[in-house]
VOVO-87531 format. One line per 5 residues: for each residue z, y, x of C-alpha. Coordinates in Angstrom, 1 decimal. Example, Ala and Ser with C-alpha at 12.3 -4.5 7.8 and 13.67 -1.06 7.14 Angstrom:
! residues 2
7.8:-4.5:12.3 | 7.1:-1.1:13.7
***
This chain:
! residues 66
121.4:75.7:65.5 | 121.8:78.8:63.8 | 118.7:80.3:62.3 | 117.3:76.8:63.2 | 113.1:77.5:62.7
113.3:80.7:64.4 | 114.6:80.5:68.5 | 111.7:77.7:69.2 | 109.2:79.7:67.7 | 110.4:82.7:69.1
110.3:80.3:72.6 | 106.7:79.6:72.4 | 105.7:82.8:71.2 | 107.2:84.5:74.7 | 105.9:81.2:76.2
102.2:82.4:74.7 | 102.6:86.0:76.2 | 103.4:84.8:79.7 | 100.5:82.4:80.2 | 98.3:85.2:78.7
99.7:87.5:81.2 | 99.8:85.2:84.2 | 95.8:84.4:83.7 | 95.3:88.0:83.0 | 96.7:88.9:86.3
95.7:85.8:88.8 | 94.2:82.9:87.4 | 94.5:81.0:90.8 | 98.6:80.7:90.7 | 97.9:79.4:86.5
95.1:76.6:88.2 | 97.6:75.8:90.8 | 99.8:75.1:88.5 | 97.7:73.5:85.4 | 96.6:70.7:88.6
100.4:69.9:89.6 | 101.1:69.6:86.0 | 98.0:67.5:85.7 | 98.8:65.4:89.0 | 102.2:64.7:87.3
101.1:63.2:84.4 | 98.6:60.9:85.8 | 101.4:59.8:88.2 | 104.0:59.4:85.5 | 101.2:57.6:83.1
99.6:55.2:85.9 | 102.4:54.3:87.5 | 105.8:54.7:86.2 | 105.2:54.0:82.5 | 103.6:50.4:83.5
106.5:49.7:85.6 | 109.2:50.9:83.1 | 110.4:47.4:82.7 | 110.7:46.5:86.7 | 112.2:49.6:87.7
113.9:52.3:85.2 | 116.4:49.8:83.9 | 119.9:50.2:84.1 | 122.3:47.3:85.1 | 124.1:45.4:82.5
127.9:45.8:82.5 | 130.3:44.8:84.0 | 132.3:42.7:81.4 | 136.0:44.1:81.6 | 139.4:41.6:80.8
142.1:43.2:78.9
***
């Protein structure tokens, strides 16, 4: 990537500004959002994670004859 340090930090900078903004203007919509984002993370950590093994696996291969 060219000028490799400096987009992603550029990214979270703009990233900074918007939240500021956003709970500047209407802290409801940011709360709203902070709680699906929390919801989602319990969800993936209590039940996909554990189950990672049973049910994100892909099938084996098929084995192919020349």
């Amino acid at each position: 990537m060219p000028g490799w340090p400096l987009p992603p930090l550029l990214l979270l900078a703009m990233m900074v500004v918007v939240v500021y903004e956003n709970l500047v203007s209407d802290r409801i919509l940011v709360s709203i959002t902070l709680a699906i984002l929390a919801i989602g993370y319990a969800y993936y950590y209590g039940y996909i994670q554990p189950c990672r093994e049973d049910r994100w696996t892909l099938p084996d291969p098929a084995d192919e004859e020349p």
